[in-house]
C-alpha positions as CSV (number, residue, x, y, z in Angstrom):
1,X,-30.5,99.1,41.2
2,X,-27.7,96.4,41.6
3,X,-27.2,95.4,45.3
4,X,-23.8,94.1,44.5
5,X,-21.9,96.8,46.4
6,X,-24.7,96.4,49.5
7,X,-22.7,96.2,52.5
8,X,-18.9,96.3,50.8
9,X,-16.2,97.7,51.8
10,X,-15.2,100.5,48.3
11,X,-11.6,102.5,49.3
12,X,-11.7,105.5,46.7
13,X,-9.1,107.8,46.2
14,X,-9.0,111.1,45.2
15,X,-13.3,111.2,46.3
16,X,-13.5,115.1,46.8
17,X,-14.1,115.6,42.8
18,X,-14.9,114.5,39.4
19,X,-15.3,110.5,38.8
20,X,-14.1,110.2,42.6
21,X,-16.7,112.1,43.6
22,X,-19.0,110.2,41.1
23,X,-18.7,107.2,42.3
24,X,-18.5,107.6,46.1
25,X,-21.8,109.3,45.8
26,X,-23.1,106.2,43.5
27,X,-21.7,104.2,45.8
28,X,-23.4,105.1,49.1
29,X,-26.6,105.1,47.2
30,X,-26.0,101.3,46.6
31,X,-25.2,100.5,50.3
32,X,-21.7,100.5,50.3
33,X,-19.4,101.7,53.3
34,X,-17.3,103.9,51.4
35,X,-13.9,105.3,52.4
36,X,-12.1,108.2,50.5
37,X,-9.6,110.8,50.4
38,X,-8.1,113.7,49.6
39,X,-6.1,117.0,49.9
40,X,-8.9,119.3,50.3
41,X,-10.4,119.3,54.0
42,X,-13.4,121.5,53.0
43,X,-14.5,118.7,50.1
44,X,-13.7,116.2,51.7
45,X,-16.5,118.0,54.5
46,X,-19.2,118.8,52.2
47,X,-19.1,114.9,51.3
48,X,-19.9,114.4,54.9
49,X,-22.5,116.5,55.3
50,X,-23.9,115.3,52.3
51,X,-23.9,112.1,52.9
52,X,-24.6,112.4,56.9
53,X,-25.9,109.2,58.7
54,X,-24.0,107.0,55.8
55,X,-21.1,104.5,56.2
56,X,-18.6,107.4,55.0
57,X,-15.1,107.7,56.6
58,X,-12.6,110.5,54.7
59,X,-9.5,111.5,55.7
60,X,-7.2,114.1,54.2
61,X,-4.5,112.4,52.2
62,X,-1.9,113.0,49.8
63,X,-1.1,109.5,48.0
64,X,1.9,110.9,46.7
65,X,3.0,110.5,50.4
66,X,3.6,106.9,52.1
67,X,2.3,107.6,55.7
68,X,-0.2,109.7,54.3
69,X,-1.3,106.5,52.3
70,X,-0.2,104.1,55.5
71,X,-2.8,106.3,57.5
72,X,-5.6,106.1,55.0
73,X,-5.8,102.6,54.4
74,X,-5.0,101.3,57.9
75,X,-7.8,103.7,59.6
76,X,-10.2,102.1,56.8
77,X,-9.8,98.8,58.1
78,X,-9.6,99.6,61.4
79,X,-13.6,101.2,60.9
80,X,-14.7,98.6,58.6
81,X,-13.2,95.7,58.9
82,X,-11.6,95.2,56.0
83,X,-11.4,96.3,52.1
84,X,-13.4,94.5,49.4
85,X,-12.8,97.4,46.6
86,X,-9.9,99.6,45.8
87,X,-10.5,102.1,43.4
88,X,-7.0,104.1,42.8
89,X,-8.7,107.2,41.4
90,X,-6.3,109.9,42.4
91,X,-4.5,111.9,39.8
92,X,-3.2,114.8,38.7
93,X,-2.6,115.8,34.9
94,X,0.4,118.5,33.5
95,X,0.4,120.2,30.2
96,X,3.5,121.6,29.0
97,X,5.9,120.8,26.3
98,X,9.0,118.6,27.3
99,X,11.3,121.2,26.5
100,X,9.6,123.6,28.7
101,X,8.7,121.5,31.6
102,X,10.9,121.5,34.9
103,X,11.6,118.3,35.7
104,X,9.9,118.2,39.4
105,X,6.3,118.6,37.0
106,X,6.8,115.1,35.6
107,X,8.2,113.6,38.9
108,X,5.3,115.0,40.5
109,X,2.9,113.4,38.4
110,X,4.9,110.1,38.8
111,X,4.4,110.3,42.1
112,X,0.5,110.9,42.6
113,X,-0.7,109.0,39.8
114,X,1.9,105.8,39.8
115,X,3.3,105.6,43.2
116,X,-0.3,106.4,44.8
117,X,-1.8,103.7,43.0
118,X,1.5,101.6,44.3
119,X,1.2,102.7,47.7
120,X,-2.7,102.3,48.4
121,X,-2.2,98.6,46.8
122,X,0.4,97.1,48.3
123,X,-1.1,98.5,51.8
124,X,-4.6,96.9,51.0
125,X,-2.9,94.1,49.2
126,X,-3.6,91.6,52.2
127,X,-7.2,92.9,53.1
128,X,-7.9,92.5,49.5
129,X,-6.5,88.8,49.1
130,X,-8.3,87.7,52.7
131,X,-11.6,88.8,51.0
132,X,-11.1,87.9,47.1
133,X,-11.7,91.6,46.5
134,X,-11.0,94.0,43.1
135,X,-8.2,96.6,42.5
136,X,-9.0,98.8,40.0
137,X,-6.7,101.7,38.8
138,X,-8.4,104.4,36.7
139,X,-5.6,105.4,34.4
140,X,-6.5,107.0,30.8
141,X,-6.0,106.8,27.0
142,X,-3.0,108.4,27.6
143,X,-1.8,105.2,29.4
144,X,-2.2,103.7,25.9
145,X,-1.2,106.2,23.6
146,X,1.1,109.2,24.1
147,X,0.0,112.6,24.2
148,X,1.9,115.7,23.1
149,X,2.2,118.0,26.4
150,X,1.6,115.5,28.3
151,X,4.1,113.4,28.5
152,X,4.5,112.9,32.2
153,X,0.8,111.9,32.6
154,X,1.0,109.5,29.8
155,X,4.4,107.7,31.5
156,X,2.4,107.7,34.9
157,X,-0.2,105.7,33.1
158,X,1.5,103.9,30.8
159,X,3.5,102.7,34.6
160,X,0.1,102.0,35.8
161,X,-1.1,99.8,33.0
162,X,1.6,97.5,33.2
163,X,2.1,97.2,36.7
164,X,-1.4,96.2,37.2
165,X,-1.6,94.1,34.0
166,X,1.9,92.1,36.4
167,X,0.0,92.4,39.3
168,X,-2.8,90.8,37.9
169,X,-0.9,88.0,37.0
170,X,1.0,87.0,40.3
171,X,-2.9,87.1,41.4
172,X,-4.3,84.9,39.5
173,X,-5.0,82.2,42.0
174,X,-5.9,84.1,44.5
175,X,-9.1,85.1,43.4
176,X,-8.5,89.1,43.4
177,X,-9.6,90.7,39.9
178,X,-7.7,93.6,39.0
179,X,-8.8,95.8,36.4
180,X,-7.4,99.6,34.5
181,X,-9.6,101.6,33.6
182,X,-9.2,104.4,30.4
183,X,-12.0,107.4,30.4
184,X,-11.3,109.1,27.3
185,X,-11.9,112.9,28.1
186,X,-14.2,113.2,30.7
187,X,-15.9,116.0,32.4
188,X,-13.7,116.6,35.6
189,X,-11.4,119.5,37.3
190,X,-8.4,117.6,36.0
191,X,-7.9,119.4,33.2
192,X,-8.4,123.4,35.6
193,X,-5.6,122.0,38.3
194,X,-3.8,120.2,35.6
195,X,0.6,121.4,36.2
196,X,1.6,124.1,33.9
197,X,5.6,123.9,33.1
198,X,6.2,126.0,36.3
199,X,4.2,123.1,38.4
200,X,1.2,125.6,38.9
201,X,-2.1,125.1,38.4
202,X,-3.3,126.1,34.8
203,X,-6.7,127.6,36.0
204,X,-8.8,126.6,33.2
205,X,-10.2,123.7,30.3
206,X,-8.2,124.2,27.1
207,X,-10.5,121.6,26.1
208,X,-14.4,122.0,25.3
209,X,-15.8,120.3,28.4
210,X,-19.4,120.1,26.8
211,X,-18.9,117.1,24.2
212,X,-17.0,115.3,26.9
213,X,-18.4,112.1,29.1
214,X,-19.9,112.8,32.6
215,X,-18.3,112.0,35.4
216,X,-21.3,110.3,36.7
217,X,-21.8,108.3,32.9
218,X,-18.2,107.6,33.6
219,X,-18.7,105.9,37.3
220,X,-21.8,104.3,36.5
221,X,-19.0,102.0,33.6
222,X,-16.4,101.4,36.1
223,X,-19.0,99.9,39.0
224,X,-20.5,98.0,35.8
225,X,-17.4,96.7,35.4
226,X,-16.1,96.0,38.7
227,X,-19.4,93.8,38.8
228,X,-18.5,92.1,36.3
229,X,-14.9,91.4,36.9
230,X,-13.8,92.5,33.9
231,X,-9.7,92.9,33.0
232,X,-9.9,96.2,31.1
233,X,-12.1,98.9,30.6
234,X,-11.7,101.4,27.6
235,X,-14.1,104.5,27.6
236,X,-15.8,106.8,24.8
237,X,-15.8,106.3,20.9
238,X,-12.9,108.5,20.3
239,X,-11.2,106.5,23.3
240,X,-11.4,103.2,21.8
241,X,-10.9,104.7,17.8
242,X,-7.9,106.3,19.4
243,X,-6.4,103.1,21.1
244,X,-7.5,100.7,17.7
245,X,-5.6,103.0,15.9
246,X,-2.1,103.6,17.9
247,X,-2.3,100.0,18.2
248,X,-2.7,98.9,13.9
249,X,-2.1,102.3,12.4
250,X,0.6,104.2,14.8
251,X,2.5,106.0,12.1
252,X,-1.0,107.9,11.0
253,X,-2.3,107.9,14.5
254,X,0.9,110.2,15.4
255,X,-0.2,112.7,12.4
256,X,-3.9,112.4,13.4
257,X,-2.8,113.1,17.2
258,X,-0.4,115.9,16.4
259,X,-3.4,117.4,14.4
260,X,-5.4,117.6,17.3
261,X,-3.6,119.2,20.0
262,X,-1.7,121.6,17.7
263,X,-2.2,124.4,15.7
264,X,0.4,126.1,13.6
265,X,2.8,124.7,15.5
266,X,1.6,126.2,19.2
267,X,0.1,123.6,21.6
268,X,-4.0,124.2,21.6
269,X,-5.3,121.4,23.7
């Protein structure tokens, strides 16, 4: 087992489920003092109790909301010191067609999935510089490539993908790495409390969960790669065909995408 995260400070967002969850339990088991949050008190419990006697501090937390944020990261360096690690995990997905959707669904998801990942960063920005640490922002295929039905979540991560790839430029000599991260599909609740057009929880998968990455396989990439320092991490086979193909091919990756998420003309995925 790697000892790199022995003794580091590791801020994750969004810990309470999926590849939050993941990798704050992966991370405790490698020595880290770990420091997450989220909207769900009775999660955010169970990872306490689960992980009683460990260098855990949680805190309920909506990132969508400054103070909330403000409250988060400053009681996390009041208790340890300092961050070495931020992992801007927190995020919420929508699926509904643009002409159905009311418009507070796609400022919603701005506002968890970008301005989280603003908020947490710029608040942890000096910690992070002080201690030459990593911001990492997991963000999605769909920050490469759009998808039909969800087109607020793919803006949210397209904004994250280039306001890290910026970030990481002005700090360049000042020896923070900063990395986004794309899981293809990945075995989560994401997809159960994605937004329907109404900005309600869908309730279910319209995906087939089974052939999708774990969230643990998933975690067990990004600490890899926080370890490593690397600039970009793109997940799963289809994830990178899918990315190779937008990128040399986009008039046929539109058919091919279109293909997949509809069926005689009604939205299936």
């Amino acid at each position: 087992m790697s000892t790199f995260f022995k003794d580091k400070v590791v801020v994750v967002t969004g810990g309470s489920d999926g590849i939050g969850k993941a990798l704050v339990d992966m991370l405790i088991t490698q020595g880290a003092k770990v420091a997450t949050c989220g909207r769900n008190q009775d999660k955010l419990y169970d990872l306490q109790v689960k992980h009683s006697g460990s260098h855990l501090h949680t805190m309920v937390a909506d990132v969508s909301n400054l103070n909330d944020c403000n409250n988060f990261i400053n009681s996390t360096i009041s208790n340890f010191g300092g961050i070495d690690v931020l992992i801007n995990n927190a995020g919420i997905s929508m699926r509904a067609l643009l002409k159905d959707a009311d418009i507070d669904v796609l400022k919603k998801v701005m506002d968890i999935n970008y301005y989280g990942t603003v908020y947490c960063t710029k608040l942890a920005l000096n910690s992070l510089i002080e201690r030459k640490g990593t911001i990492v922002g997991v963000s999605s295929i769909a920050g490469y490539r759009g998808l039909p039905g969800r087109s607020g979540y793919s803006a949210s991560k397209f904004a994250i993908n280039g306001w890290l790839e910026a970030v990481r430029t002005e700090l360049l000599d000042e020896g923070v790495n900063v990395m986004w991260v794309c899981p293809g599909f990945t075995t989560s609740n994401i997809r159960n409390v994605a937004l329907n057009s109404k900005g309600q929880k869908q309730g279910e998968s319209p995906m087939d969960e089974s052939k999708m990455m774990s969230s643990e396989e998933c975690a067990e990439h990004i600490l890899k790669a926080i370890e490593h320092r690397k600039r970009t991490l793109v997940l799963t086979f289809n994830g990178k065909r899918t990315v190779f193909m937008n990128k040399f091919f986009p008039s046929l990756a539109d058919k091919l995408v279109k293909k997949f998420f509809f069926k005689n003309g009604e939205l299936v995925r």
